[in-house]
C-alpha positions as CSV (number, residue, x, y, z in Angstrom):
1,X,0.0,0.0,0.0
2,X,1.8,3.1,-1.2
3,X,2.3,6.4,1.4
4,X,2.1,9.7,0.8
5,X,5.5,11.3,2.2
6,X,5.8,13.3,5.1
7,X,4.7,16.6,4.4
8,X,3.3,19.4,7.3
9,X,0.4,20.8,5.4
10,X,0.0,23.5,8.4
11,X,3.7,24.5,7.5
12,X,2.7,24.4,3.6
13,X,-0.5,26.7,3.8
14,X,1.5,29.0,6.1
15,X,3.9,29.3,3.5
16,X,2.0,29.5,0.8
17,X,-0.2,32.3,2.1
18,X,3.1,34.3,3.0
19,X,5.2,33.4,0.1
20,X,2.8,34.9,-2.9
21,X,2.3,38.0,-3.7
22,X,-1.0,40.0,-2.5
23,X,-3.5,40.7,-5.1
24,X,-2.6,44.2,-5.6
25,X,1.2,43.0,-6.7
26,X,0.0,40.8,-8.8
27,X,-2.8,42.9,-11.2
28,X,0.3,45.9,-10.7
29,X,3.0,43.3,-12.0
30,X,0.8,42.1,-15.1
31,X,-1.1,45.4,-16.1
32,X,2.7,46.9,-16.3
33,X,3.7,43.8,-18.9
34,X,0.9,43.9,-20.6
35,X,0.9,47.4,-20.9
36,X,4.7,47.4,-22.6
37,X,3.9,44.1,-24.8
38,X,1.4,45.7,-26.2
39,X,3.0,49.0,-26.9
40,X,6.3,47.5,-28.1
41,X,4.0,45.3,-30.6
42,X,2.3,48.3,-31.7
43,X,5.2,50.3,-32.0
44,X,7.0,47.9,-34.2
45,X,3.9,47.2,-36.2
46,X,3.7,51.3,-37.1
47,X,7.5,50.9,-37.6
48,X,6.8,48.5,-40.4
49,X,3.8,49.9,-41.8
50,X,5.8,53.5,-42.4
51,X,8.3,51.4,-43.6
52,X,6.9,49.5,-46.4
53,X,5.0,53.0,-47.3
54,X,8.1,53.9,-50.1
55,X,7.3,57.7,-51.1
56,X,6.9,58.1,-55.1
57,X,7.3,61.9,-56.2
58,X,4.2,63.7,-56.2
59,X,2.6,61.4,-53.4
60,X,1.6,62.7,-49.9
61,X,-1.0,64.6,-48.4
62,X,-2.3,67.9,-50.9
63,X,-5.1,68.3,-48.6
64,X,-3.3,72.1,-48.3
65,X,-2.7,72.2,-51.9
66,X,-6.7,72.5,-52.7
67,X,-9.6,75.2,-52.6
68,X,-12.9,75.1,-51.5
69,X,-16.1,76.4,-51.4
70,X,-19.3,75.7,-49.2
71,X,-22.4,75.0,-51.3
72,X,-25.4,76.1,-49.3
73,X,-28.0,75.2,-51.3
74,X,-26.0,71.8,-51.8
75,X,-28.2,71.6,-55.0
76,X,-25.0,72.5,-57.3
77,X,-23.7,70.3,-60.1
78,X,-20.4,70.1,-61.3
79,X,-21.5,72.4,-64.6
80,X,-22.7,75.1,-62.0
81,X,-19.1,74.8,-59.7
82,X,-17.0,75.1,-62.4
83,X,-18.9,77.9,-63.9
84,X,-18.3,79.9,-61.0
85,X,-15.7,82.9,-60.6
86,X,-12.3,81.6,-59.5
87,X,-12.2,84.2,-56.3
88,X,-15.6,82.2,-55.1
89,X,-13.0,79.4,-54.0
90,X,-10.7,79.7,-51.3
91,X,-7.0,78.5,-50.4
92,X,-7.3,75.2,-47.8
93,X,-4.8,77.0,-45.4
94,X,-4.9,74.5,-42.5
95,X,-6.6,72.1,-41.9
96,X,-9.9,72.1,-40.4
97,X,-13.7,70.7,-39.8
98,X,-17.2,72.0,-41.8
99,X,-20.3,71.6,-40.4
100,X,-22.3,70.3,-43.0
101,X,-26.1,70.2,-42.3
102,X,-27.5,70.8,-45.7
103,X,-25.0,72.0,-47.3
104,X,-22.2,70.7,-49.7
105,X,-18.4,71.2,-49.5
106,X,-16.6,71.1,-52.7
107,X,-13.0,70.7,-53.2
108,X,-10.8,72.0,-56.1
109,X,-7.5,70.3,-56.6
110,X,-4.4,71.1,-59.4
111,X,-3.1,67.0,-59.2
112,X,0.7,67.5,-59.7
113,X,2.5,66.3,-62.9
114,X,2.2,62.0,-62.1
115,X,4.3,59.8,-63.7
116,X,2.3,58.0,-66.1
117,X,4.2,54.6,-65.4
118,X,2.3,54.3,-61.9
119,X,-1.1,54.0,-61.3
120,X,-2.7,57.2,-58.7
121,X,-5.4,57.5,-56.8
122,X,-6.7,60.4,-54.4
123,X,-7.7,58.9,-50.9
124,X,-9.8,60.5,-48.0
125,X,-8.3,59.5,-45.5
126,X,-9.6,58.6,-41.8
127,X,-13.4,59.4,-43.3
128,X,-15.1,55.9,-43.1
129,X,-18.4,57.7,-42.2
130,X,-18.8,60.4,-44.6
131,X,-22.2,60.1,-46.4
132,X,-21.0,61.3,-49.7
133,X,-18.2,61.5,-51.5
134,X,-18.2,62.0,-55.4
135,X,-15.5,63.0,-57.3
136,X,-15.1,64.5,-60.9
137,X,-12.7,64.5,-63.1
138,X,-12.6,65.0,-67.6
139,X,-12.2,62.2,-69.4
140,X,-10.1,62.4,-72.6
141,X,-13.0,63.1,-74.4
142,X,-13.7,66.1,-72.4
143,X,-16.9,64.8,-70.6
144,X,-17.2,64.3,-66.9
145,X,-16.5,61.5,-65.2
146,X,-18.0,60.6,-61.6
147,X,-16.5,58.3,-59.2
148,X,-18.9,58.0,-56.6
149,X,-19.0,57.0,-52.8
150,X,-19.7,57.4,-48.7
151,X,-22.0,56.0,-46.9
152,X,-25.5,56.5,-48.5
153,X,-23.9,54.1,-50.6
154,X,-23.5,50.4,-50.0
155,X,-19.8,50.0,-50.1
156,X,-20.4,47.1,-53.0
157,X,-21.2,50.0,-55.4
158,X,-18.4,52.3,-54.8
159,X,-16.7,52.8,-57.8
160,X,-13.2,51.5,-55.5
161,X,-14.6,49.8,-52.2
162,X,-12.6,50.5,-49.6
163,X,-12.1,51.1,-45.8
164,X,-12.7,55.1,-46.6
165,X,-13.6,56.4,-50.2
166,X,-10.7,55.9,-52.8
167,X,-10.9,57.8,-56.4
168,X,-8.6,56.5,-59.6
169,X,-6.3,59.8,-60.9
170,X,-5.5,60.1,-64.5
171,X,-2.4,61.1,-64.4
172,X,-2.6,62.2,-67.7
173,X,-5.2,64.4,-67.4
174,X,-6.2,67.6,-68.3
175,X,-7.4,70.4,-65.7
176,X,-8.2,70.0,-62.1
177,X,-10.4,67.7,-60.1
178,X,-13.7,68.2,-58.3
179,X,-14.3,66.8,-55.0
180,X,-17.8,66.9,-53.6
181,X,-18.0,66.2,-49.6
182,X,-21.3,65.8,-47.8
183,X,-21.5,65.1,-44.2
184,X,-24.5,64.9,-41.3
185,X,-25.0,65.5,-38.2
186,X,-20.8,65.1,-37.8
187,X,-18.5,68.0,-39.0
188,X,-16.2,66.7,-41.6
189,X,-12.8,67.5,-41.9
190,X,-11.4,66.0,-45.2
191,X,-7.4,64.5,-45.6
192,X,-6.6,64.0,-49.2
193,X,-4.0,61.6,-50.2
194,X,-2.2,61.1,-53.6
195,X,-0.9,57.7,-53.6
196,X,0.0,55.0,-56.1
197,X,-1.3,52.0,-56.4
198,X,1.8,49.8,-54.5
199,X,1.5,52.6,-51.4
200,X,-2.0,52.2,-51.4
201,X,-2.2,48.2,-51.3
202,X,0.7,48.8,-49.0
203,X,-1.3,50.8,-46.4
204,X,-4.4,48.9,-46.9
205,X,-2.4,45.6,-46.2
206,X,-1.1,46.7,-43.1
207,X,-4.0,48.7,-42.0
208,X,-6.2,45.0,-42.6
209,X,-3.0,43.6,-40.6
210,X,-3.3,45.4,-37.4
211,X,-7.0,45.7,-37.4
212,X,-7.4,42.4,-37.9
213,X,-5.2,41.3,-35.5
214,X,-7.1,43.5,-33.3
215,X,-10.7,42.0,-33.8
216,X,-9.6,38.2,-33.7
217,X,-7.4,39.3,-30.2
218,X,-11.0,40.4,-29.2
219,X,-12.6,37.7,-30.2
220,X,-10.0,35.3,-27.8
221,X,-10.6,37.8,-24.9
222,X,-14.5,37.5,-25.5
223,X,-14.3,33.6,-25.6
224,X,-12.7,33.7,-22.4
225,X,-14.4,35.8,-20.7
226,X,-17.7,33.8,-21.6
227,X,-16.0,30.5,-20.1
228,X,-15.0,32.7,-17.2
229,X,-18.9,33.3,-17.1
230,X,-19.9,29.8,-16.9
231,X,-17.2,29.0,-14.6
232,X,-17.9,30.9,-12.0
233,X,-21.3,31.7,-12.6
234,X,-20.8,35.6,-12.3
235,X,-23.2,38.7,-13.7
236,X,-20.0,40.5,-13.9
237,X,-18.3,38.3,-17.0
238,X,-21.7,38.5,-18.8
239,X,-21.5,42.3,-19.0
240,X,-17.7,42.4,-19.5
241,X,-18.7,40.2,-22.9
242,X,-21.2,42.3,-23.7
243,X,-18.9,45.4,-23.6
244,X,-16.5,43.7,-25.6
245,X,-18.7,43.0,-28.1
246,X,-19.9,46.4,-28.3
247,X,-16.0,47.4,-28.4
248,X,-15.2,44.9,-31.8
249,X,-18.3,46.1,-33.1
250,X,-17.8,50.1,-32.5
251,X,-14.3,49.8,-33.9
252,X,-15.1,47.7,-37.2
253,X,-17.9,50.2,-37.7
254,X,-15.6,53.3,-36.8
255,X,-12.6,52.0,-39.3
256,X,-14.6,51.1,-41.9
257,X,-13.9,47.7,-42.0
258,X,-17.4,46.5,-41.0
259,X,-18.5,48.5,-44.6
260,X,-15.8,46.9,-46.1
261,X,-16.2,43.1,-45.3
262,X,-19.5,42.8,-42.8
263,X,-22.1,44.5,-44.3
264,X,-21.3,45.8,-47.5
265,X,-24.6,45.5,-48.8
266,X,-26.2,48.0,-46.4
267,X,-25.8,51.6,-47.1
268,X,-28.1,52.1,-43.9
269,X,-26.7,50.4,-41.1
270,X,-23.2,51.5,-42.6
271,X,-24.1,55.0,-41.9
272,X,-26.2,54.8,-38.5
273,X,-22.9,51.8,-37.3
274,X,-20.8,53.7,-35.5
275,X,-23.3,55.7,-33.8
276,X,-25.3,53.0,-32.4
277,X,-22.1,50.9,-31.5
278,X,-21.2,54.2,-29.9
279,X,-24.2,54.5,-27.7
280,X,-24.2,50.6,-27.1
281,X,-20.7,50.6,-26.0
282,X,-21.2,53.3,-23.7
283,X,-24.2,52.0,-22.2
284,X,-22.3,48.3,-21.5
285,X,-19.7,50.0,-20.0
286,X,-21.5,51.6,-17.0
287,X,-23.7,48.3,-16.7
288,X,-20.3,46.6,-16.9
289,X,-18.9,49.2,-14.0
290,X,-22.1,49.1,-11.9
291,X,-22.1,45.3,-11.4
292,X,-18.6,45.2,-11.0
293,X,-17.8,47.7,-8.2
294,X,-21.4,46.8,-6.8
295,X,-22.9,49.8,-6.9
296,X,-26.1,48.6,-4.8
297,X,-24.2,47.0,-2.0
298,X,-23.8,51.0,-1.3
299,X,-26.4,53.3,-1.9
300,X,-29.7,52.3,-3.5
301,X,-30.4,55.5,-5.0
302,X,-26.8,55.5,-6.7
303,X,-28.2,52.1,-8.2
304,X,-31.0,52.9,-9.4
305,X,-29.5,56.5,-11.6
306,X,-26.6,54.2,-12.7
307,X,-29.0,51.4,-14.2
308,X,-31.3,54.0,-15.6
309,X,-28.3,55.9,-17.2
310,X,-27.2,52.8,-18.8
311,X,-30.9,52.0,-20.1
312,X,-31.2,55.3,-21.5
313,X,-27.9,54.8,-24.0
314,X,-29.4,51.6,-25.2
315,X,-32.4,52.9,-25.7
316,X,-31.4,56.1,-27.2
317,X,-29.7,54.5,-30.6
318,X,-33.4,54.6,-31.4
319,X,-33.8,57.6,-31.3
320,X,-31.1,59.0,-32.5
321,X,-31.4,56.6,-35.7
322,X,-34.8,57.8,-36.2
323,X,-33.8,62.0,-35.4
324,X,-30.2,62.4,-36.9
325,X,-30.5,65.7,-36.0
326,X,-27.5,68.1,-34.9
327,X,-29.2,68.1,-31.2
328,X,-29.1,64.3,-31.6
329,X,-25.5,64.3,-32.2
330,X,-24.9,66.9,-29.4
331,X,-26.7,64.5,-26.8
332,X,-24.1,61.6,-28.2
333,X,-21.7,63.7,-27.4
334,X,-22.4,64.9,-23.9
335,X,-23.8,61.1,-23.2
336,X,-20.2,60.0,-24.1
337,X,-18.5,62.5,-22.2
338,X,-20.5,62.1,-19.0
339,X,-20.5,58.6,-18.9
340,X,-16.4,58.2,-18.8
341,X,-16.5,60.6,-15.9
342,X,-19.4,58.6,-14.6
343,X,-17.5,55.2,-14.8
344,X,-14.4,56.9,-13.3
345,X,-16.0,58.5,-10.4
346,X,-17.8,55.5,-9.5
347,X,-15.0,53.3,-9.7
348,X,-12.9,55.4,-7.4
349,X,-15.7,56.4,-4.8
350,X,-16.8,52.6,-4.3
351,X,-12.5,51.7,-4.3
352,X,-12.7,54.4,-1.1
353,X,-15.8,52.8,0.4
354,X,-13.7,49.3,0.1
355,X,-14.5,47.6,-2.9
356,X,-10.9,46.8,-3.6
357,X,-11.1,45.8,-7.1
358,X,-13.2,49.0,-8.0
359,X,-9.6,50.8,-8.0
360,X,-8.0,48.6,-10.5
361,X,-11.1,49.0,-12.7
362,X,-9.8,52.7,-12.8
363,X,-6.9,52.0,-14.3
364,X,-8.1,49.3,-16.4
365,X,-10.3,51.9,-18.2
366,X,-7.8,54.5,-18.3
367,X,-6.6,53.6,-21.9
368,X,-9.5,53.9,-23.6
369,X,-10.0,57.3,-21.3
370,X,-7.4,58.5,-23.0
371,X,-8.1,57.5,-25.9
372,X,-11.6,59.1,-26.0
373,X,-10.7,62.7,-25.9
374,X,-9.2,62.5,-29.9
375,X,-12.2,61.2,-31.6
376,X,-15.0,63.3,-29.4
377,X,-12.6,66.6,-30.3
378,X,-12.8,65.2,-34.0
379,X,-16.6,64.8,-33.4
380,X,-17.1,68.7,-31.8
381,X,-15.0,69.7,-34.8
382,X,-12.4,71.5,-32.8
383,X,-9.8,68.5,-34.1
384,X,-9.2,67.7,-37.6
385,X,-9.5,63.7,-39.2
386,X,-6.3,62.3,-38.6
387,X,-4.7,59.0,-37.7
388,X,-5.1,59.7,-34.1
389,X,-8.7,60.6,-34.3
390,X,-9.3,57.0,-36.3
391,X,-7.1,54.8,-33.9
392,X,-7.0,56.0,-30.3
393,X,-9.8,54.1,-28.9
394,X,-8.5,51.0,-30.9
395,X,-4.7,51.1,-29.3
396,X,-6.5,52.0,-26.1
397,X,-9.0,49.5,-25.6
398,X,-6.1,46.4,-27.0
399,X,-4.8,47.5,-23.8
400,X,-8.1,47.9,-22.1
401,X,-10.0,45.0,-22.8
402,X,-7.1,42.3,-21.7
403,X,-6.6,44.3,-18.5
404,X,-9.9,44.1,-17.6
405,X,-10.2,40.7,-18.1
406,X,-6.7,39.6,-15.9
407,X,-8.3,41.9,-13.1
408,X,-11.7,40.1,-13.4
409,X,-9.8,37.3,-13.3
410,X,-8.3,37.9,-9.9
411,X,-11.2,39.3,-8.6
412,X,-13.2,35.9,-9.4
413,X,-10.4,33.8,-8.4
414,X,-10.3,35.6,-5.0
415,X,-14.1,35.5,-4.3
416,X,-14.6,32.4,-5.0
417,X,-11.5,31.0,-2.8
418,X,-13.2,32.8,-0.1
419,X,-16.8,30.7,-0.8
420,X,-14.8,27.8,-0.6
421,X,-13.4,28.5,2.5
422,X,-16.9,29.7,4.1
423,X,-18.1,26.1,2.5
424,X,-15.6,24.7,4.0
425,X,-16.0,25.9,7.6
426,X,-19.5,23.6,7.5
427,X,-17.6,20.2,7.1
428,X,-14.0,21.0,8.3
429,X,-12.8,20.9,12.2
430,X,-11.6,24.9,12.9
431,X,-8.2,24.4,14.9
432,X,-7.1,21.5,12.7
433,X,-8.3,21.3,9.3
434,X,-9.7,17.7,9.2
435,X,-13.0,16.0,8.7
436,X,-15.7,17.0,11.2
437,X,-17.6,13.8,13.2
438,X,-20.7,13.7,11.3
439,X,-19.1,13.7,7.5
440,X,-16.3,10.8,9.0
441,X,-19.8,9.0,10.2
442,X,-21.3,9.1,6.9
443,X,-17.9,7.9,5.2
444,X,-17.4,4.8,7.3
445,X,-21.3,4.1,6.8
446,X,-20.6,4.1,3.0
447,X,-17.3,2.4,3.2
448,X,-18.8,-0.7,5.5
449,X,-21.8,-1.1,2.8
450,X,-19.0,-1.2,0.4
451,X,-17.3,-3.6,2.0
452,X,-20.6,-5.8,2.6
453,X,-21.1,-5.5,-1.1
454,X,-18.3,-5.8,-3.0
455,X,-16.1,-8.1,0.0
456,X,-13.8,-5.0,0.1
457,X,-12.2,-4.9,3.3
458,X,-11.5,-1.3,4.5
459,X,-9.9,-0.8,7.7
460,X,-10.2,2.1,10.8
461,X,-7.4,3.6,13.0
462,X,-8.1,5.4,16.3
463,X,-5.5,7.8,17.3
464,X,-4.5,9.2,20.8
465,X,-1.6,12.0,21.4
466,X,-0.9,10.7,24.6
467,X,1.2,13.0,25.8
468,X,-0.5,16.4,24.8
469,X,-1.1,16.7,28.6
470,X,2.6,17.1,29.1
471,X,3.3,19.8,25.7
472,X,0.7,22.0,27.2
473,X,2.0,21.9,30.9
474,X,5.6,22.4,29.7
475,X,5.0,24.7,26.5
476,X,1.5,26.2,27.7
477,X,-2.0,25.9,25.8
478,X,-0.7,27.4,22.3
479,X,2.5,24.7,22.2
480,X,-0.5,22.0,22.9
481,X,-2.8,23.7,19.9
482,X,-0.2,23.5,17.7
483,X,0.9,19.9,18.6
484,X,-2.7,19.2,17.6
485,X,-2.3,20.8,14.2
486,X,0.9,18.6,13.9
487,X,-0.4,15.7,14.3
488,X,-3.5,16.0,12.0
489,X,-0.9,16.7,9.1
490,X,1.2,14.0,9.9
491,X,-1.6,11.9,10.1
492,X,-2.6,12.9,6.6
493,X,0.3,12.9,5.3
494,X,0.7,9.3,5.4
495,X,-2.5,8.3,3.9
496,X,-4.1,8.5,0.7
497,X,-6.2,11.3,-0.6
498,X,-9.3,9.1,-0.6
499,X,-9.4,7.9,3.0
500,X,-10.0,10.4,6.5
501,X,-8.9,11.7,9.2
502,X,-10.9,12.9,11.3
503,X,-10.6,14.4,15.0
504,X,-13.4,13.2,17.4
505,X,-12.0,13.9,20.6
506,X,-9.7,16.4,22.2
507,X,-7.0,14.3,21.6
508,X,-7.9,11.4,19.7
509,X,-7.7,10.9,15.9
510,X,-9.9,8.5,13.3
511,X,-8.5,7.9,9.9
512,X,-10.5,5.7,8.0
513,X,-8.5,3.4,4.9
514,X,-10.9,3.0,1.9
515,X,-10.4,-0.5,0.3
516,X,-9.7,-3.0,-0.7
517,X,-7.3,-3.8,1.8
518,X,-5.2,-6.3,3.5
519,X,-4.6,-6.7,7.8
520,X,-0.7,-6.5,6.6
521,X,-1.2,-3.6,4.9
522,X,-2.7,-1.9,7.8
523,X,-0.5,-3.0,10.2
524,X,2.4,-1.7,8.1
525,X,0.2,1.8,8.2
526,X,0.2,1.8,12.1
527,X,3.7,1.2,12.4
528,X,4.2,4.6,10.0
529,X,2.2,6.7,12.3
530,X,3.8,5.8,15.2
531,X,7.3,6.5,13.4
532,X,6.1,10.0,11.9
533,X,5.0,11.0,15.7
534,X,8.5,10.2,17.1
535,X,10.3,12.7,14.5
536,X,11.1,16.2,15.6
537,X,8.7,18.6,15.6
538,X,10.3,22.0,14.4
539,X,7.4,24.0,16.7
540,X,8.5,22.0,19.8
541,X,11.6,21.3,22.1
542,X,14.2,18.7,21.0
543,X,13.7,16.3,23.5
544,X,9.0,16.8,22.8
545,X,8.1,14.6,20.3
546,X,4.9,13.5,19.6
547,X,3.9,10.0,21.2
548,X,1.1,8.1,19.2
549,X,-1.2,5.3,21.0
550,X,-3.4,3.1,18.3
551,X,-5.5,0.7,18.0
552,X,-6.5,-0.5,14.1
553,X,-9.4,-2.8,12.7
554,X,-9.7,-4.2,9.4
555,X,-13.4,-4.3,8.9
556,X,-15.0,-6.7,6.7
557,X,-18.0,-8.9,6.9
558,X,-19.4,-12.0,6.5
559,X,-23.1,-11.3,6.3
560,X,-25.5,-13.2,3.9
561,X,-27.7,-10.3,3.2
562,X,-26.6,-6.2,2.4
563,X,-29.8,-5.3,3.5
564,X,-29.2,-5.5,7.3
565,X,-28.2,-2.1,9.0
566,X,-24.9,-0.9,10.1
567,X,-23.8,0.6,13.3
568,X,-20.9,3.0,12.8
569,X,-21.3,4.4,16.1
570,X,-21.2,1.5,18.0
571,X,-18.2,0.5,16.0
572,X,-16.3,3.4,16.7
573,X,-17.4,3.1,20.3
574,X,-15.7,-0.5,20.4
575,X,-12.5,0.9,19.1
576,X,-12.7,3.4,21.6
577,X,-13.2,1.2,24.3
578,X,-10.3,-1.0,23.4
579,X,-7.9,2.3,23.0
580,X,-8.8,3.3,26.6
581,X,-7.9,-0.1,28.0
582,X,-4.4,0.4,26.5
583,X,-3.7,3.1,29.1
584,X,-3.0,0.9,31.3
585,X,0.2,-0.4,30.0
586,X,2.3,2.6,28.7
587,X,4.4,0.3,26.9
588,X,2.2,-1.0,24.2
589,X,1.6,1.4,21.9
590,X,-0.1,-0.4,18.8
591,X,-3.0,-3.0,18.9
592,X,-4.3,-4.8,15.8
593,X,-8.3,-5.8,16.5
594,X,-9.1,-9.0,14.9
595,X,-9.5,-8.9,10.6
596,X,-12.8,-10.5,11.4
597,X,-14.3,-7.2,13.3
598,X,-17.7,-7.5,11.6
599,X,-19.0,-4.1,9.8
600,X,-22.2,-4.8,10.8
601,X,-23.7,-5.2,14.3
């Protein structure tokens, strides 16, 4: 019969509790890796990317290079635009954002001489969710030629589909170009890019790289936090999927790729996308905060606003899908803004009421916080489209969203030790660890059916410390507690991981062998316990070991029928009995009970 070796498990869960790191350590140790994996991935990725971007002469941006003029009517054709005066148009001197309600902003631009070898196009750049884009250009023939875009315009029609509207140059061609821009309820603030067609596949290919990357990573963090869910059976990992959802969806709706790829068919939900995903993300976000820094556990009333504030950004898609108004947008806007300060306050005010983990969500979040402020600025028109507006969020929340899931992690890890141990405390003795009285009852009651049934002999040890009278006058009551906890792990130390030990006296042990097992086998088991008593005790003087008194049984039975009852008190009291009688002669400290003690009586 094989032994476990001697190992104090007191000793080992003292050690293990001091030897890791708290909580706190832990989420600050891998929020910092994380943090610089992530940046050192992206940083080399933008490396490449402006790498493989090889400049041809005349490309770049000749967003500066154009003039423009504001259609107010935004009735005007290209026939009426060119007919005006030359003064109506005027120089593009820096960049910056038009409001567009109703009105149409056209573009003039001289191309610079191309070389003909290369194929040229003129890209908007970092405008996935303009409504129109058209541009006009002569053929050789002299007639106009439209190329025609945005996103009133399922992206499968666009003349180039693409992430954000692409136009084919001529670069043969005569006289300027004519862009036409319209844009609502969001200001517009046009890029123009001449590239060729190697820089373009160039940018697009590593554009589709990173993004994609991006939205399977996503995808593995939202698959993991669904088995978290079911794992631990927690609210909190259902709302952390649904914000990442929301997130995936928001960005490939906000980079165009959604257009491009998901639902390139539908000019509609191409235009409304990023606006519900918006409102959708926002609203998951402060569901997503309110269940995990347990709002209610607080203040009720706190609750209650929090919930509703969440219900009205779902809800509000709807409306502002059916309103597209400028007041519509402004409300998106404020919404967004006051529900990052929202989040933030909330996790810091329930992190100073206690709610340890509520802090950590702070910083979790902080990425995408700062993030945020470069594509609401785009939105109010005060920043211009750029590559920051388009990509903030997305850097920040591929740090974000893993964060938050390692610190959910941790959180549901701890919470659910500490269940365990409150389960625990219902079947385990307190000062020792082991089996309580009623539990080791029910064992040996199972054990001694099985061994009626199947003729599997199983066999039963009492236990006495028999001098735990002199530890605790020598050492004092402590020295005498912790004997006790010594002797429980050295008694389970020896035995297997399916028998017990139980303590049901103040100094008296049971341990219970599961079988099938032979008298030899536990005799050779005594002899082991009494050895492991007798070696030094690290807790206790030198010359204090512990002195084990047993008696064993190996229970069997020869019964004709399994249907007549068993007695597992009155077996244990017979043991007892027998183990009290020993007292008498100090000298003999192990007793073997006849194989043939029946289980039955």
């Amino acid at each position: 019969m094989p032994f476990m070796s001697d190992t104090n498990i007191h000793d080992a869960a003292m050690h293990r509790t001091t030897a890791h790191p708290n909580p706190t350590h832990r989420c600050a140790v891998f929020m910092t890796r994380v943090v610089a994996v992530v940046a050192l991935l992206l940083g080399l990725g933008l490396a490449l990317w402006s790498g493989h971007a090889r400049a041809t002469e005349g490309e770049g941006d000749v967003t500066l290079q154009t003039h423009f003029w504001v259609d107010e009517s935004g009735t005007k054709g290209i026939a009426d635009v060119v007919a005006l005066p030359p003064n109506s148009f005027q120089p593009m001197a820096t960049f910056r954002a038009f409001q567009l309600d109703g009105t149409a902003l056209w573009m003039r631009l001289e191309p610079p001489r191309l070389d003909a070898r290369q194929r040229w196009h003129l890209m908007l750049s970092a405008a996935a969710f303009t409504d129109e884009a058209s541009l006009y250009s002569r053929d050789p023939n002299g007639a106009w030629r439209e190329q025609r875009s945005g996103d009133h315009l399922p992206v499968s029609q666009w003349d180039h589909p693409g992430q954000t509207p692409v136009f084919a140059l001529d670069p043969q061609g005569a006289g300027p170009v004519w862009l036409r821009v319209v844009n609502a309820p969001a200001p517009t603030s046009p890029r123009l890019l001449l590239l060729t067609e190697n820089s373009l596949q160039d940018m697009r290919y590593w554009t589709f790289l990173m993004i994609g990357g991006y939205l399977g990573f996503g995808l593995l963090v939202f698959f993991l936090g669904w088995v978290h869910a079911r794992l631990y059976a927690d609210r909190v990992f259902i709302a952390y999927c649904c914000y990442v959802a929301c997130m995936l969806g928001f960005q490939a709706a906000f980079t165009g790729v959604g257009g491009l790829f998901f639902w390139r068919h539908s000019a509609w939900w191409n235009d409304v996308a990023p606006a519900v995903f918006m409102l959708w993300l926002t609203a998951s976000g402060i569901w997503f905060v309110r269940e995990v820094c347990a709002v209610s556990r607080y203040h009720r009333g706190v609750d209650r606003f929090v919930l509703g504030w969440s219900v009205f950004g779902l809800l509000y898609a709807v409306v502002y899908v059916a309103w597209m108004s400028p007041t519509a947008f402004l409300v998106l806007n404020v919404y967004g803004l006051l529900s990052v300060l929202l989040s933030f306050s909330l996790c810091i005010w329930t992190w100073r009421l206690g709610e340890t983990y509520a802090g950590w969500m702070a910083l979790g979040f902080l990425p995408v916080h700062l993030g945020y402020p470069f594509p609401a600025l785009r939105s109010a028109g005060i920043l211009p489209d750029s590559w920051a507006t388009q990509y903030a969020v997305l850097i920040g929340s591929a740090i974000e969203i893993p964060l938050l899931l390692y610190i959910l992690h941790r959180r549901a890890k701890d919470f659910n030790e500490n269940r365990a141990r409150l389960r625990a405390i219902d079947s385990t003795e307190p000062l020792t660890g082991l089996t309580i009285v009623p539990v080791l009852h029910l064992r040996l009651r199972d054990a001694l059916r099985r061994a009626r049934r199947y003729g599997h002999p199983c066999g039963l040890v009492l236990v006495e410390l028999t001098n735990h009278g002199e530890i605790v006058a020598r050492e004092g009551r402590e020295a005498g507690d912790r004997a006790l906890v010594v002797a429980a792990s050295r008694l389970s130390a020896v035995v297997r991981e399916v028998d017990t030990v139980s303590r049901i006296a103040d100094t008296r042990f049971a341990v219970l062998v599961e079988g099938p097992l032979r008298p030899e086998e536990l005799k050779l088991l005594a002899q082991h316990i009494v050895a492991k008593g007798l070696e030094r005790v690290p807790a206790l003087p030198a010359g204090l070991p512990l002195r084990f008194r047993l008696v064993s049984a190996t229970l069997s039975d020869t019964a004709d029928t399994t249907d007549e009852p068993v007695d597992e008190i009155l077996l244990l009291e017979r043991l007892n009995t027998s183990l009290d009688r020993m007292a008498a002669d100090p000298r003999r400290v192990v007793r073997h009970l006849s194989p043939s003690v029946p289980a039955r009586t």
